[in-house]
C-alpha positions in Angstrom: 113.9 122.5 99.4 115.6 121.2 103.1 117.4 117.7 102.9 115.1 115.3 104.8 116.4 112.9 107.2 114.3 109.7 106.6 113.4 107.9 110.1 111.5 104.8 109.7 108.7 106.5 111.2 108.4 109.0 108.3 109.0 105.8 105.9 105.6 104.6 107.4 103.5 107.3 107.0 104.7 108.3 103.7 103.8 104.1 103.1 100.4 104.9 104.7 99.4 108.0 102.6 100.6 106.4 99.3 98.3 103.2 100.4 95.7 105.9 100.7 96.4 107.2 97.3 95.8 104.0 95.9 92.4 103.2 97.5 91.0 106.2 95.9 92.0 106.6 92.8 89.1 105.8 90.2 88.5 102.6 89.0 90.1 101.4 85.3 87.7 101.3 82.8 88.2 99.0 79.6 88.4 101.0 76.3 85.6 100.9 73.9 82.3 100.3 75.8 79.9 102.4 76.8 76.6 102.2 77.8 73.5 103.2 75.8 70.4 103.1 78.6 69.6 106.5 80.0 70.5 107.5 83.5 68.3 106.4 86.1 67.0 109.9 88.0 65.1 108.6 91.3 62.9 110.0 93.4 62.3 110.4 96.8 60.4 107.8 98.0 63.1 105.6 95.8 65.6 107.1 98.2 64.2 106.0 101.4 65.4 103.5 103.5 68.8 103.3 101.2 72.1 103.8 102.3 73.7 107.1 101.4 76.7 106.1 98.5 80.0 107.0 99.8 81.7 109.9 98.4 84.8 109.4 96.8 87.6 112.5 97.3 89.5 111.8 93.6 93.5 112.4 95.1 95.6 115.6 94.6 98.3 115.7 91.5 101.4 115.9 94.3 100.0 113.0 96.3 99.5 110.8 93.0 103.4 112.0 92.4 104.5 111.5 96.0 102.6 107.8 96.1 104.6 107.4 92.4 107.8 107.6 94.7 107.0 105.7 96.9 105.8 102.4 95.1 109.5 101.7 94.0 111.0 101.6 97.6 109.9 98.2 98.3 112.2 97.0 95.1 115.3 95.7 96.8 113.6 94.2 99.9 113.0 90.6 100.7 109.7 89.9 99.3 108.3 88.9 102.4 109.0 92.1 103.8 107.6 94.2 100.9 104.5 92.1 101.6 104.4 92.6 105.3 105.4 96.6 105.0 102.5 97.2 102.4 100.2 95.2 103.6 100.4 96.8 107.2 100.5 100.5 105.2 97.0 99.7 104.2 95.6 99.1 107.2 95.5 95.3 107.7 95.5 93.3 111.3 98.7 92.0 112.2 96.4 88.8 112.4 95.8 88.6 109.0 99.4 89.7 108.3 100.6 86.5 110.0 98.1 84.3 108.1 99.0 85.3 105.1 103.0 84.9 105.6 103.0 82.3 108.1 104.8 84.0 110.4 104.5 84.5 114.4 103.5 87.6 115.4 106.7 88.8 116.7 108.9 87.6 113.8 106.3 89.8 111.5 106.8 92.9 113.7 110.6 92.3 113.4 110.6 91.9 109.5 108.6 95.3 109.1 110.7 97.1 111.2 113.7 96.2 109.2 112.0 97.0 105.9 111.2 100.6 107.3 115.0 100.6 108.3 116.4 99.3 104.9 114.3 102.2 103.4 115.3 104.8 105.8 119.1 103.8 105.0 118.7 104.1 101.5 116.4 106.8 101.5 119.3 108.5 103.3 122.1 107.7 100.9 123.7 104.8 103.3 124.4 101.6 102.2 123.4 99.0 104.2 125.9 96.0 105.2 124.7 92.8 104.3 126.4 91.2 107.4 124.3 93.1 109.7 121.3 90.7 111.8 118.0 92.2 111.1 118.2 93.1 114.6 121.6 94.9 114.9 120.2 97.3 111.7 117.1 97.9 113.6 118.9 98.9 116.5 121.5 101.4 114.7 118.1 102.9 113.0 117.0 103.4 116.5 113.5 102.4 115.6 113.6 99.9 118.3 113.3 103.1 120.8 109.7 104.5 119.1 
Protein backbone atom coordinates (compact mmCIF):
# COMPACT_ATOMS: atom_id res chain seq x y z
CA UNK A 1 0.00 0.00 0.00
CA UNK A 2 1.64 3.74 -1.16
CA UNK A 3 2.80 6.04 1.88
CA UNK A 4 0.22 8.82 2.06
CA UNK A 5 1.18 12.35 2.54
CA UNK A 6 -1.44 13.71 4.97
CA UNK A 7 -2.46 17.45 3.97
CA UNK A 8 -4.84 19.04 6.18
CA UNK A 9 -7.24 18.94 3.58
CA UNK A 10 -7.26 15.02 3.58
CA UNK A 11 -7.29 15.28 7.55
CA UNK A 12 -10.77 17.00 7.01
CA UNK A 13 -12.42 14.71 4.92
CA UNK A 14 -11.23 11.70 6.51
CA UNK A 15 -12.76 13.85 9.89
CA UNK A 16 -15.99 14.35 7.74
CA UNK A 17 -16.56 10.65 6.64
CA UNK A 18 -15.70 9.22 10.14
CA UNK A 19 -18.48 11.95 11.50
CA UNK A 20 -20.63 10.29 8.85
CA UNK A 21 -19.83 6.94 10.23
CA UNK A 22 -20.98 7.89 13.41
CA UNK A 23 -24.43 9.34 12.42
CA UNK A 24 -25.35 6.03 11.04
CA UNK A 25 -24.40 3.53 12.93
CA UNK A 26 -27.56 1.82 14.80
CA UNK A 27 -28.71 3.00 17.84
CA UNK A 28 -27.47 1.04 21.32
CA UNK A 29 -29.97 -1.01 22.67
CA UNK A 30 -29.96 -1.90 26.62
CA UNK A 31 -29.53 -5.64 27.24
CA UNK A 32 -32.44 -7.70 28.46
CA UNK A 33 -35.70 -6.12 27.19
CA UNK A 34 -37.68 -6.85 24.66
CA UNK A 35 -40.97 -6.25 23.61
CA UNK A 36 -43.93 -8.65 23.69
CA UNK A 37 -46.83 -6.70 21.51
CA UNK A 38 -47.02 -7.88 17.96
CA UNK A 39 -45.87 -5.80 15.07
CA UNK A 40 -48.06 -3.27 13.85
CA UNK A 41 -48.69 -4.12 9.85
CA UNK A 42 -50.65 -0.92 8.42
CA UNK A 43 -52.52 -0.39 5.67
CA UNK A 44 -52.98 1.87 3.04
CA UNK A 45 -55.16 4.36 3.94
CA UNK A 46 -53.02 4.27 7.44
CA UNK A 47 -50.20 5.31 5.11
CA UNK A 48 -51.56 8.39 3.61
CA UNK A 49 -50.74 11.66 4.32
CA UNK A 50 -47.48 10.35 6.49
CA UNK A 51 -44.17 11.09 5.88
CA UNK A 52 -42.03 8.33 4.24
CA UNK A 53 -39.41 6.97 7.31
CA UNK A 54 -35.90 7.72 6.29
CA UNK A 55 -33.80 4.90 5.23
CA UNK A 56 -30.96 4.21 7.15
CA UNK A 57 -27.66 2.80 4.94
CA UNK A 58 -25.98 0.61 8.13
CA UNK A 59 -21.89 1.68 7.38
CA UNK A 60 -19.36 -0.68 5.55
CA UNK A 61 -16.76 -2.79 7.92
CA UNK A 62 -13.59 -0.61 6.45
CA UNK A 63 -15.37 2.69 7.10
CA UNK A 64 -16.35 1.59 10.73
CA UNK A 65 -12.34 0.57 10.85
CA UNK A 66 -11.15 3.75 9.01
CA UNK A 67 -13.65 6.07 11.51
CA UNK A 68 -11.88 3.66 14.48
CA UNK A 69 -8.57 5.50 13.32
CA UNK A 70 -9.57 8.38 13.13
CA UNK A 71 -11.41 9.02 16.66
CA UNK A 72 -7.92 8.94 18.48
CA UNK A 73 -6.36 11.86 16.34
CA UNK A 74 -7.89 14.46 18.29
CA UNK A 75 -5.98 12.98 21.61
CA UNK A 76 -3.10 15.35 21.94
CA UNK A 77 -4.84 18.60 20.80
CA UNK A 78 -6.03 21.43 22.91
CA UNK A 79 -9.42 20.62 23.87
CA UNK A 80 -10.90 23.45 22.38
CA UNK A 81 -9.60 22.56 19.13
CA UNK A 82 -10.76 18.86 19.32
CA UNK A 83 -14.16 20.52 19.98
CA UNK A 84 -13.98 23.02 17.14
CA UNK A 85 -12.40 20.23 14.50
CA UNK A 86 -15.25 17.67 15.30
CA UNK A 87 -17.81 19.70 15.73
CA UNK A 88 -17.14 21.44 12.15
CA UNK A 89 -16.56 17.51 10.72
CA UNK A 90 -20.21 17.10 11.45
CA UNK A 91 -21.54 19.66 9.74
CA UNK A 92 -22.27 22.45 12.22
CA UNK A 93 -22.44 26.42 11.38
CA UNK A 94 -19.45 28.24 12.27
CA UNK A 95 -22.24 30.28 14.17
CA UNK A 96 -22.98 27.77 16.48
CA UNK A 97 -19.32 26.78 16.67
CA UNK A 98 -18.53 30.21 18.11
CA UNK A 99 -21.43 30.06 20.60
CA UNK A 100 -20.51 27.16 21.93
CA UNK A 101 -16.62 28.15 22.51
CA UNK A 102 -16.89 31.62 22.83
CA UNK A 103 -14.81 32.44 20.33
CA UNK A 104 -14.88 35.16 17.37
CA UNK A 105 -15.26 33.83 14.22
CA UNK A 106 -11.92 34.31 12.91
CA UNK A 107 -10.04 33.00 16.04
CA UNK A 108 -12.29 29.69 15.54
CA UNK A 109 -11.30 29.40 11.88
CA UNK A 110 -7.61 29.80 13.05
CA UNK A 111 -7.84 27.11 15.91
CA UNK A 112 -9.28 24.53 13.32
CA UNK A 113 -6.85 25.03 10.90
CA UNK A 114 -4.04 24.33 13.34
CA UNK A 115 -5.76 21.18 14.64
CA UNK A 116 -5.92 19.90 10.93
CA UNK A 117 -2.18 20.94 10.86
CA UNK A 118 -1.11 19.35 14.20
CA UNK A 119 -2.78 16.13 12.64
CA UNK A 120 -1.27 16.30 9.34
CA UNK A 121 2.30 16.69 11.17
CA UNK A 122 1.82 13.80 13.17
CA UNK A 123 0.01 11.88 10.82
CA UNK A 124 3.25 12.37 8.74
CA UNK A 125 5.77 11.22 11.36
CA UNK A 126 6.95 15.05 12.23
CA UNK A 127 7.02 16.36 15.45
CA UNK A 128 5.72 19.48 15.86
CA UNK A 129 7.76 22.38 17.84
CA UNK A 130 6.00 23.67 20.67
CA UNK A 131 7.60 27.18 20.13
CA UNK A 132 5.87 27.52 16.91
CA UNK A 133 2.58 30.44 16.93
CA UNK A 134 -0.40 28.75 15.71
CA UNK A 135 0.07 30.77 12.81
CA UNK A 136 3.73 30.18 11.76
CA UNK A 137 2.59 26.05 11.88
CA UNK A 138 -0.27 26.91 9.72
CA UNK A 139 1.79 28.59 7.32
CA UNK A 140 4.71 25.80 7.05
CA UNK A 141 1.47 23.28 6.54
CA UNK A 142 0.61 25.54 3.74
CA UNK A 143 -3.03 25.19 4.51
CA UNK A 144 -3.23 28.91 4.63
CA UNK A 145 -2.92 28.72 0.63
CA UNK A 146 -6.30 26.32 0.11
Amino acid sequence: MAETHWTPSLVEERLTEAASVLKRLPEPKLQGYYNLWPRIIYEFSDLVGQEPRPMRVLPSPAAISRMEETLTWTVGLDPVDGKIVWMRAFGERWKTICWTVGLQRSAAHEHWLYGLCVIAWRLNGRRLNRNHSRRRVIEMTGAAKS
